[in-house]
KOLMARVO-119414 format. One line per field, with one value per residue (C-alpha): residue number from 0; x, z, y. Coordinates in pm, 1 decimal. Example, Ala and Ser with C-alpha at 12.3 -4.5 7.8 and 13.67 -1.06 7.14 Angstrom:
# KOLMARVO-119414
resi = (0, 1) $
X = (1230.0, 1367.0) $
Z = (780.0, 714.0) $
Y = (-450.0, -106.0) $
//
This chain:
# KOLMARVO-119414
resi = (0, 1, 2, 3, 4, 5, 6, 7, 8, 9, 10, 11, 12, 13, 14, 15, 16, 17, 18, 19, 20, 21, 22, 23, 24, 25, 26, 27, 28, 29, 30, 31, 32, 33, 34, 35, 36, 37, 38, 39, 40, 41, 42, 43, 44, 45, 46, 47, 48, 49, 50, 51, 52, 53, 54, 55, 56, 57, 58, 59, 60, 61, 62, 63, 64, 65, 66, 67, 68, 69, 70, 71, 72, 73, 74, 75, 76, 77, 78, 79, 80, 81, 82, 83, 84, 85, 86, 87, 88, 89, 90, 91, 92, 93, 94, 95, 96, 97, 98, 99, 100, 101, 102, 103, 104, 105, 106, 107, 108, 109, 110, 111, 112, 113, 114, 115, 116, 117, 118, 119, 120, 121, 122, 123, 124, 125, 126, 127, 128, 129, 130, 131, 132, 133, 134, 135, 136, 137, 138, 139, 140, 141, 142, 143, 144, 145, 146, 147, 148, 149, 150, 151, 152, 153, 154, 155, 156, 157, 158, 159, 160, 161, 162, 163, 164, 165, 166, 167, 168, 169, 170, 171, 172, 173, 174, 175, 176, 177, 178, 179, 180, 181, 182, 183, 184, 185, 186, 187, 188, 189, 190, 191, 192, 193, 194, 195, 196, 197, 198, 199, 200, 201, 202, 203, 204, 205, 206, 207, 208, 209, 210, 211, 212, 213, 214, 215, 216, 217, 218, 219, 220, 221, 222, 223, 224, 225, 226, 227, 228, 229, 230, 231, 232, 233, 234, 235, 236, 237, 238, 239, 240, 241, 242, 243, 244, 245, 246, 247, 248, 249, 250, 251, 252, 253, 254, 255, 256, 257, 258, 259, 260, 261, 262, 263, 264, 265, 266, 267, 268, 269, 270, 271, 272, 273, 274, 275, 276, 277, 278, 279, 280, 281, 282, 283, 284, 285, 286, 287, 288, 289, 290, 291, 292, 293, 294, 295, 296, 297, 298, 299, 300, 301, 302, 303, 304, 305, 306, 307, 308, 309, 310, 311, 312, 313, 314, 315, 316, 317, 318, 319, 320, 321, 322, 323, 324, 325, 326, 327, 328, 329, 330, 331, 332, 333, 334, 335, 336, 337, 338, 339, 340, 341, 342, 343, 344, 345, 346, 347, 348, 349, 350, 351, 352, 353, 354, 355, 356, 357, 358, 359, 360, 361, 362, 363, 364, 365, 366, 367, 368, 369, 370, 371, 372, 373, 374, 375, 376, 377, 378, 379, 380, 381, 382, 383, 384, 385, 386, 387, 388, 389, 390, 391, 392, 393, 394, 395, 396, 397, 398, 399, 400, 401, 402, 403, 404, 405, 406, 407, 408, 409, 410, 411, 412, 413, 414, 415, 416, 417, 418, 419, 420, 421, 422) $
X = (16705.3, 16679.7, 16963.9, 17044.3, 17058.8, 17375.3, 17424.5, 17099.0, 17249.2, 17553.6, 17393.2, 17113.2, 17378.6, 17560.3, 17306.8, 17277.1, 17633.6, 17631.1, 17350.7, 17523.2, 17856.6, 17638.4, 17384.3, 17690.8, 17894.0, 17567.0, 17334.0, 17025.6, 16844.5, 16576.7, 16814.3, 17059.5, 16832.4, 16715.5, 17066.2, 17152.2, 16815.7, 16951.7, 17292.2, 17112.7, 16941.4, 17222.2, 17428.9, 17155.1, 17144.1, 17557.7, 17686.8, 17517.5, 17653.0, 17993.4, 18081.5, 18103.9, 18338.8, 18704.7, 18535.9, 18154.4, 18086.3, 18331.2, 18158.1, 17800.7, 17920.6, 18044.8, 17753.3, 17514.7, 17748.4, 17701.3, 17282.8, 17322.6, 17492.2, 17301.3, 16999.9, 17108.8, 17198.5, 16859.2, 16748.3, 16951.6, 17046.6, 17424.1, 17563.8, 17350.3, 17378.0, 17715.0, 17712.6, 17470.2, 17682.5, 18019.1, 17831.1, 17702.9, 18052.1, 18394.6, 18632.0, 18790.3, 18464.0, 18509.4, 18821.5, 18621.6, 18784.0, 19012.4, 18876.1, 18807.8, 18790.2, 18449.9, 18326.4, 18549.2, 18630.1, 18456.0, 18157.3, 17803.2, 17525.2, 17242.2, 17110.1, 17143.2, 16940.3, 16710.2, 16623.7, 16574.2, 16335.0, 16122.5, 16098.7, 15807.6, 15674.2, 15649.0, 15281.4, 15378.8, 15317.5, 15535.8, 15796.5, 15779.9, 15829.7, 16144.3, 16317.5, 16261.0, 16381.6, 16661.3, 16796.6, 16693.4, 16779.3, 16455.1, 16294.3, 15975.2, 15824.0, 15964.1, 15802.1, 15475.4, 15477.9, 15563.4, 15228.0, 15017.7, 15000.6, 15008.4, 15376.6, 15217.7, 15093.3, 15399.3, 15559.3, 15331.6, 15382.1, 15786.0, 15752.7, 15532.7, 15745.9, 16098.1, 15825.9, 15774.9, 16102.5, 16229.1, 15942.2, 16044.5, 16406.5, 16539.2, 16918.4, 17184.4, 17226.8, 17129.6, 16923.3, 17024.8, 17018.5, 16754.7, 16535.4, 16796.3, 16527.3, 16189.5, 16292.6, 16508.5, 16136.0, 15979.7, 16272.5, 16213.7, 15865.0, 15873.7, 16124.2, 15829.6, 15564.2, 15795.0, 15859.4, 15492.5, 15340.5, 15660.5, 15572.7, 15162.4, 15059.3, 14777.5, 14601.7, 14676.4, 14668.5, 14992.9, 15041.7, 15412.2, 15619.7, 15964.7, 16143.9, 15989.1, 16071.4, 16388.4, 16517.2, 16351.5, 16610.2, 16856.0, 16807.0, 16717.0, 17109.4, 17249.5, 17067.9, 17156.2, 17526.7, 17520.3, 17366.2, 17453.8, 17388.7, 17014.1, 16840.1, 16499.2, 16685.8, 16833.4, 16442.0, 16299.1, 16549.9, 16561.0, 16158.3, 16189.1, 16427.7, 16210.8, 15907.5, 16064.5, 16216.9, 15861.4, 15846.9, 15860.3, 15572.5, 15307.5, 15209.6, 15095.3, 15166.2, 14887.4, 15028.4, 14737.1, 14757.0, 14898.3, 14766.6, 15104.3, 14936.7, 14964.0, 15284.9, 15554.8, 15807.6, 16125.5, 16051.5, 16104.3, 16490.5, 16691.4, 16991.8, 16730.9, 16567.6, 16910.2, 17079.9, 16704.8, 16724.5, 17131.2, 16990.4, 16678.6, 16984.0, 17180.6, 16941.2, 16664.6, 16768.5, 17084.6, 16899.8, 16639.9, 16276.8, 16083.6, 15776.6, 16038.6, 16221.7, 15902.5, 15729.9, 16113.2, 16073.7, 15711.1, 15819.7, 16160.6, 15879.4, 15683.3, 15986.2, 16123.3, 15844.0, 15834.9, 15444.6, 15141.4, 15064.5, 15376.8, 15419.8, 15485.4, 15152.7, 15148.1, 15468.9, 15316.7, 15044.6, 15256.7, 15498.9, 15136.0, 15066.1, 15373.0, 15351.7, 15017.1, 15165.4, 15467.4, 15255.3, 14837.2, 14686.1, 14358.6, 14641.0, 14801.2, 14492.4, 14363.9, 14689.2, 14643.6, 14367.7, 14446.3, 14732.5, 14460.7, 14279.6, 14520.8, 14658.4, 14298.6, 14042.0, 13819.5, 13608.6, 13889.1, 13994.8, 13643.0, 13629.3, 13902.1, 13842.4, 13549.2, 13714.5, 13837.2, 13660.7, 13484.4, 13440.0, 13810.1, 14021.9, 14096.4, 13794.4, 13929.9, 14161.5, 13914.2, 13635.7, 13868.9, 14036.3, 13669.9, 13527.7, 13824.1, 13786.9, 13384.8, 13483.4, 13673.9, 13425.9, 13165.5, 12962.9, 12955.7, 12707.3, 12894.5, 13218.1, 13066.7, 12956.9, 13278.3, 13462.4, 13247.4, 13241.8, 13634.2, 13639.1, 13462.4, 13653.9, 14001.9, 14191.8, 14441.2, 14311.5, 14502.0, 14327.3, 14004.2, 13978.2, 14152.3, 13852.2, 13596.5, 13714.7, 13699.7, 13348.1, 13259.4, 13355.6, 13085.6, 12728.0, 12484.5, 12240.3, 12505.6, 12356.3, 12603.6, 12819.8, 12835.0, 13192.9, 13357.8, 13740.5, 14023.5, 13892.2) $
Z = (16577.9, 16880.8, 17110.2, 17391.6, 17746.2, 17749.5, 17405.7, 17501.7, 17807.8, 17678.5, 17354.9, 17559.9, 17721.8, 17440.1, 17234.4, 17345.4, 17335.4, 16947.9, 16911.4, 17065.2, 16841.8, 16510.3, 16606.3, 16704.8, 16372.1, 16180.6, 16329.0, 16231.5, 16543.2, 16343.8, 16056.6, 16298.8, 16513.1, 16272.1, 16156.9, 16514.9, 16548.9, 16238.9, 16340.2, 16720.8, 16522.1, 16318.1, 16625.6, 16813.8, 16491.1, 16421.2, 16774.0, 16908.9, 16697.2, 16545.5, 16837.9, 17023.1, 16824.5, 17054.4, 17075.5, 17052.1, 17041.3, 16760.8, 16554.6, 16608.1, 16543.6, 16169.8, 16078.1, 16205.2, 15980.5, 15654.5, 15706.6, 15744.3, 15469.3, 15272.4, 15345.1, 15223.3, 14891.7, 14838.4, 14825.9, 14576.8, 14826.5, 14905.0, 14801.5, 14956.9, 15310.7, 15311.7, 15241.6, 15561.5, 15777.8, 15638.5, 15752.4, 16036.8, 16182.8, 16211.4, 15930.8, 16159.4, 16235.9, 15874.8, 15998.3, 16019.0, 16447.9, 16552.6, 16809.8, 17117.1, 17017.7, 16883.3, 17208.4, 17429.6, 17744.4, 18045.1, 17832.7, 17833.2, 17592.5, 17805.3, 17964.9, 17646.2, 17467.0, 17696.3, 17712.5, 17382.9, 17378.2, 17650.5, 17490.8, 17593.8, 17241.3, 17269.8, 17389.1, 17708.8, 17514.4, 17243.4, 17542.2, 17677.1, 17355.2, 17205.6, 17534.6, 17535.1, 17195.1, 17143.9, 17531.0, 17661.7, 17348.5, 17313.6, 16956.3, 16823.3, 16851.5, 17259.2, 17344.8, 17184.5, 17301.9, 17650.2, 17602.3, 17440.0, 17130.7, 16776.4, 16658.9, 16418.9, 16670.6, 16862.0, 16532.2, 16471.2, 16831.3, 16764.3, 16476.3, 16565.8, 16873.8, 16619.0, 16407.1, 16728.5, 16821.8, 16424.9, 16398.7, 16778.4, 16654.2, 16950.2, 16919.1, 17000.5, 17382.9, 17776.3, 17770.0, 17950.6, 18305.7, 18420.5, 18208.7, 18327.5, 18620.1, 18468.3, 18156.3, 18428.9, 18577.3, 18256.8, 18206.2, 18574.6, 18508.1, 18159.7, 18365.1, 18627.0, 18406.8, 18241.4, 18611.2, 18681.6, 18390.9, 18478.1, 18800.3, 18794.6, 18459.2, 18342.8, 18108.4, 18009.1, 18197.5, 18391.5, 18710.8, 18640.4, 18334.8, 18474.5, 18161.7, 18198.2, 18534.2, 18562.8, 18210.8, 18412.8, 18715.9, 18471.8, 18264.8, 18642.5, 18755.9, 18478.3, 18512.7, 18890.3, 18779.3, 18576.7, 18806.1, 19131.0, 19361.1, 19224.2, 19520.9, 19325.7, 19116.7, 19417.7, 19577.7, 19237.2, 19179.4, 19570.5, 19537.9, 19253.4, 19443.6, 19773.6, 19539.2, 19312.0, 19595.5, 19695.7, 19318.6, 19394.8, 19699.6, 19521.4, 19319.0, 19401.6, 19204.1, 18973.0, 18874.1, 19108.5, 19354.6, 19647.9, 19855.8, 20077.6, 20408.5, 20281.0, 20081.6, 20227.3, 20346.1, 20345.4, 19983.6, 19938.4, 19812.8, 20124.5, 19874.9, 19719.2, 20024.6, 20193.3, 19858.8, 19851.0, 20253.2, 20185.2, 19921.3, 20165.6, 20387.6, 20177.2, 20040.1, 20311.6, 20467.7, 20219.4, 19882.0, 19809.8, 19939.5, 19616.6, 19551.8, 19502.1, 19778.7, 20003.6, 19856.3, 19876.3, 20233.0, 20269.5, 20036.2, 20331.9, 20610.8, 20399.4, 20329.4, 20650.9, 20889.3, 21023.8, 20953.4, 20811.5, 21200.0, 21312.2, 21030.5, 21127.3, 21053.7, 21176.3, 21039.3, 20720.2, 20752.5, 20830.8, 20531.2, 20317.1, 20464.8, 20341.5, 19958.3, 19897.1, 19999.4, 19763.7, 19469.2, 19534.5, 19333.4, 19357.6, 19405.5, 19700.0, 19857.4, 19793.6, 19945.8, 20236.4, 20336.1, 20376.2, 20594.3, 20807.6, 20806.8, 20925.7, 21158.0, 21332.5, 21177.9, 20837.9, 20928.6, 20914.5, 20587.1, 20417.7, 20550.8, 20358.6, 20093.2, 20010.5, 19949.0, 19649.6, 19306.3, 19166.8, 18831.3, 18813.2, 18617.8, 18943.9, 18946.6, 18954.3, 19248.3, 19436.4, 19410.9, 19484.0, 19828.1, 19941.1, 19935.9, 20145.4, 20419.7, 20431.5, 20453.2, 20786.2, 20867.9, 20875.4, 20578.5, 20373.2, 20117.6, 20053.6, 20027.9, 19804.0, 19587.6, 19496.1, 19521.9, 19189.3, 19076.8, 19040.4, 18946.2, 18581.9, 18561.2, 18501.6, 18243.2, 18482.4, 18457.0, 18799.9, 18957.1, 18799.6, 18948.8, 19288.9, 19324.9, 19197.2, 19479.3, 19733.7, 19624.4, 19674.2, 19996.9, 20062.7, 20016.9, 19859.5, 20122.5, 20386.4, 20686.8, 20782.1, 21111.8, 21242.0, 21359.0, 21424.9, 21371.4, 21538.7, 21613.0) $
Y = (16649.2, 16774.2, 16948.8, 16707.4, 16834.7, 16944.6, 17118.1, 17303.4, 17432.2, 17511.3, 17687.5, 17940.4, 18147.9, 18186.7, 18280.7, 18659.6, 18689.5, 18568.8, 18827.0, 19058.5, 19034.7, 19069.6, 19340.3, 19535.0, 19441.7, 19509.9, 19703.1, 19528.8, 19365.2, 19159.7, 19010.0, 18920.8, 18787.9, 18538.9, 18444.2, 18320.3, 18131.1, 17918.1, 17933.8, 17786.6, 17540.1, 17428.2, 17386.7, 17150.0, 16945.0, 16897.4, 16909.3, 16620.4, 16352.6, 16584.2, 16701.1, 17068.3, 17302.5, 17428.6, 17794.7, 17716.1, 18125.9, 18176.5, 17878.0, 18023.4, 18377.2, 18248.9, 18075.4, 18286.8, 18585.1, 18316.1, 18288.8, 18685.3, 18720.8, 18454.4, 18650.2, 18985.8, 18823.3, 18648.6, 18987.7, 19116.1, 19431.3, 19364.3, 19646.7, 19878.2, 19668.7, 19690.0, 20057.5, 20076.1, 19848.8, 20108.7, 20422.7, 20244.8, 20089.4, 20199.5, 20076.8, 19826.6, 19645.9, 19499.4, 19320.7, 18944.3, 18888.3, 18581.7, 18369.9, 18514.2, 18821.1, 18920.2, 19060.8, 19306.0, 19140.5, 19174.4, 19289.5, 19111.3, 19197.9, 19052.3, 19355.6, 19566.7, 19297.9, 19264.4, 19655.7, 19608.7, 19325.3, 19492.2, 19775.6, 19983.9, 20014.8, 19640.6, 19473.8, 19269.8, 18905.7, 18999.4, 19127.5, 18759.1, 18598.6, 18827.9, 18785.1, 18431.7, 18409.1, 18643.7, 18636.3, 18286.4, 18126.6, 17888.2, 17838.1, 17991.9, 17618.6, 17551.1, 17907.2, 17806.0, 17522.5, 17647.7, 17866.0, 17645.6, 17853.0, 17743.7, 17847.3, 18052.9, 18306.0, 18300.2, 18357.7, 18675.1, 18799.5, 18800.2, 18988.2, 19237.4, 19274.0, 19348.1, 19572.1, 19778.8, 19785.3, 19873.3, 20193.8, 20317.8, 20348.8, 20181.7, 20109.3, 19864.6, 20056.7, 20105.3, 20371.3, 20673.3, 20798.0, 20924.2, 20635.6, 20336.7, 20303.9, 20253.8, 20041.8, 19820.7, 19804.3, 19668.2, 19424.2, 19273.5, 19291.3, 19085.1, 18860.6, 18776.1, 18760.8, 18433.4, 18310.4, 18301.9, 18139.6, 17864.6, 17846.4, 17832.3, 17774.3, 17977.6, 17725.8, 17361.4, 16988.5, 17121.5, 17297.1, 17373.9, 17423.2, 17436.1, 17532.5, 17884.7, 17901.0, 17837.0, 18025.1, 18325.0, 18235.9, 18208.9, 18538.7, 18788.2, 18572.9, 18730.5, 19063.1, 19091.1, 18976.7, 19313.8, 19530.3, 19390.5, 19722.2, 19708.2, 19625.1, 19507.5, 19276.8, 19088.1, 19112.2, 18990.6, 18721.5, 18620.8, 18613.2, 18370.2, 18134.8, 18114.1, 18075.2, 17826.5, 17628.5, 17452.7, 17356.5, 16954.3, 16999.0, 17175.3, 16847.1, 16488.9, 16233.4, 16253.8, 16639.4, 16763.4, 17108.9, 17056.5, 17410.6, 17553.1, 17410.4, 17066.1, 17024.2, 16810.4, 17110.8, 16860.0, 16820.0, 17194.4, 17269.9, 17430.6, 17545.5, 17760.5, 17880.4, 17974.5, 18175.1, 18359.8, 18432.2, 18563.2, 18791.9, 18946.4, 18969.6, 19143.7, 19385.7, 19486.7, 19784.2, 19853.5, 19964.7, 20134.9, 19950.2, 19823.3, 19549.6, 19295.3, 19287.9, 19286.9, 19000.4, 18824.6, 18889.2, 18733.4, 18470.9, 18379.7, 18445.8, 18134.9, 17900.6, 17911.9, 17869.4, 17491.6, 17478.2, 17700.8, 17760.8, 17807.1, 18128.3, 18473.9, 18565.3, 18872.9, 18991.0, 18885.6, 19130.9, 19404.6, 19327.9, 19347.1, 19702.8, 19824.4, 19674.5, 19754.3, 20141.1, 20022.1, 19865.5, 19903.7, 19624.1, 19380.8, 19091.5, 19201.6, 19299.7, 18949.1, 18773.6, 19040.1, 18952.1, 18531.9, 18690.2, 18889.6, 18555.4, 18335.2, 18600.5, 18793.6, 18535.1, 18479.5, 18745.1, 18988.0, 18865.4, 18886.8, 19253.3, 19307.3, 19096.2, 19302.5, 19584.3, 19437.9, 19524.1, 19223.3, 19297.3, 19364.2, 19110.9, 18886.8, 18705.9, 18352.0, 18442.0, 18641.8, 18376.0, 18116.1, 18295.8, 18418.6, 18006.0, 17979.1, 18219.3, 18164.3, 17762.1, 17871.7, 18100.2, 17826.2, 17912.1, 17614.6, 17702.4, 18030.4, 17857.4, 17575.3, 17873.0, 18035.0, 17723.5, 17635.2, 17995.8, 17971.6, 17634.7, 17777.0, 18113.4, 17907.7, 17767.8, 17536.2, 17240.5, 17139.1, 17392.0, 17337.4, 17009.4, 17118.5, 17365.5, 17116.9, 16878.1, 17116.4, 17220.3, 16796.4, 16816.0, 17012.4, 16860.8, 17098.5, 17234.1, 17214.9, 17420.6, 17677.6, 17612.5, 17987.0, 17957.4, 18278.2, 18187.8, 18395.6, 18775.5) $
//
């Protein structure tokens, strides 16, 4: 059976806080991760038709304890477990807790987990699928399903990812200091890497998968909760909200791409837009500058401008001169130069765009911005060219047939129109 709607809500923020109680009662991070999987599971398949338990946390907490303890026995090691657990934990952490009382108050595992999950040891898939697992409380088979992986693989990934994290001795904790800063930069990172593939699917016959985007939303809410005077965690969680916000506008409704300058902008969500503009606000200017809060700012400059011409263009531009200073990358160079494009004219753009690397690992994106720019430009068979170029180099099938549409509209042997554009 499957958890309906909302016993799956209720059960994913719970589930780091069950994982939480029991890797602090017993130390071991991938046993006790697997006991509140089944204890998850068992609660999607009772609660529907028995009914949610008075104190859901305490009844997931219990049975998730019973599969642990099941476990242990199956391998005929209790005794020398429970000698572990007594070195491990103080004597009155063997006191089995009333309801309520399993977790000190005020005190919320996520962040600890997920320092763990994104451990550094840990290869950046397996990151994506242990967070998603042990934090966002989805199942091997909705995460592999989510990447259009056989559960098998995602399987392997997750426990490769606790083998990492078990041979890098990497404990139940925040880590200190002076490393709080770059392994809060992997977490955020891991946490955008989710949001994207939710937002523009990689691979597969959809544009969106919304489930990853918005359990990244959910998880970088309760990160920014927990560290609320971290000024890239309000940019990367107020970029996701202006970002997510045109969700409904980027498809038709045949699922195909909708590009930005065509989408329906009273379709986009305003409640999203305006929390996302209060946390620019908020943060520009009061914490330190990072990538995240200025591609939250280009993102408001986006979602609030009436039209595509009517955009702060070159504000825009400006905002790209200071992140590619912040964060240097073939991306933001590529996005740069549309701004420069829209702003000073294609031929502007392709300047820049040509100081981009081609046999770098952008190829899709580059091919795909430069048919654009040499379409406004005027050169039809160049734009033609990459249009089809890009149309092969990705996986998206949306986008595959966006491209390939946009490469019909222009006949083969078109002559080119020598228009200059904006200078």
């Amino acid at each position: 059976m499957t958890a309906s709607a909302p016993v799956a809500e209720l059960l994913r923020p719970l589930a780091p806080q069950v994982l939480g109680v029991l890797v602090r009662r017993y130390g071991q991070f991938d046993a006790c991760e697997d006991a509140v999987q089944e204890a998850l599971l068992a609660a999607s398949e009772q609660w529907p038709a028995e009914g949610v338990p008075g104190n859901p946390r305490s009844w997931l907490v219990t049975v998730a304890t019973r599969r642990l303890t099941d476990h242990w026995r199956s391998e005929s090691a209790r005794r020398r477990r429970e000698e572990s657990v007594a070195v491990r934990e103080p004597a009155s952490s063997a006191v089995v807790p009333g309801p309520g009382e399993e977790q000190p108050a005020g005190e919320d595992d996520t962040l600890k987990l997920l320092f763990l999950c994104c451990h550094p040891a840990v290869s950046p898939p397996s990151q994506v699928a242990l967070t998603l697992r042990a934090v966002g409380g989805l199942t091997t088979a909705q995460i592999a399903s989510a990447f259009l992986v056989p559960e098998a693989t995602m399987t392997r990934r997750i426990t490769r990812a606790k083998e990492s994290i078990a041979a890098a001795g990497s404990t139940f904790s925040e880590p200190s200091p002076d490393d709080f800063g770059d392994r809060l930069s992997v977490v955020l990172q891991v946490l955008y890497l989710i949001f994207n593939e939710g937002y523009a699917a990689t691979s597969g016959e959809n544009l969106v998968r919304a489930e990853l985007a918005t359990e990244a939303i959910r998880l970088t809410r309760a990160v920014h909760a927990l560290t609320p005077g971290e000024g890239e965690v309000a940019g990367l969680l107020a970029l996701m909200l202006l970002t997510d916000a045109r969700r409904a506008a980027r498809t038709g409704p045949d699922g195909e791409l909708v590009p930005l300058q065509d989408q329906d902008r009273g379709r986009w969500d305003a409640a999203m837009i305006a929390e996302g503009e209060a946390l620019v606000d908020a943060t520009l200017g009061h914490a330190a500058l990072g990538p995240y809060q200025v591609q939250a700012a280009i993102a408001a400059l986006h979602a609030t401008a009436p039209s595509t011409e009517e955009t702060d263009w070159p504000q825009i531009v400006e905002l790209y001169h200071v992140l590619r200073a912040l964060m240097p990358s073939p991306v933001v160079t590529i996005n740069h130069a549309v701004a420069v494009a829209q702003a000073s004219g294609p031929a502007r753009g392709l300047e820049l765009l040509d100081t981009v690397d081609a046999k770098l690992d952008v190829g899709r994106r580059l091919d795909a911005v430069r048919a654009h720019l040499l379409e406004l430009a005027g050169d039809l068979p160049g734009a033609r060219e990459h249009y089809l170029r890009a149309a092969r180099r990705t996986a998206s099938l949306p986008e595959r047939r966006y491209l390939m549409n946009r490469a019909g509209r222009i006949a083969p042997g078109t002559e080119p129109m020598h228009h200059r554009g904006r200078e």
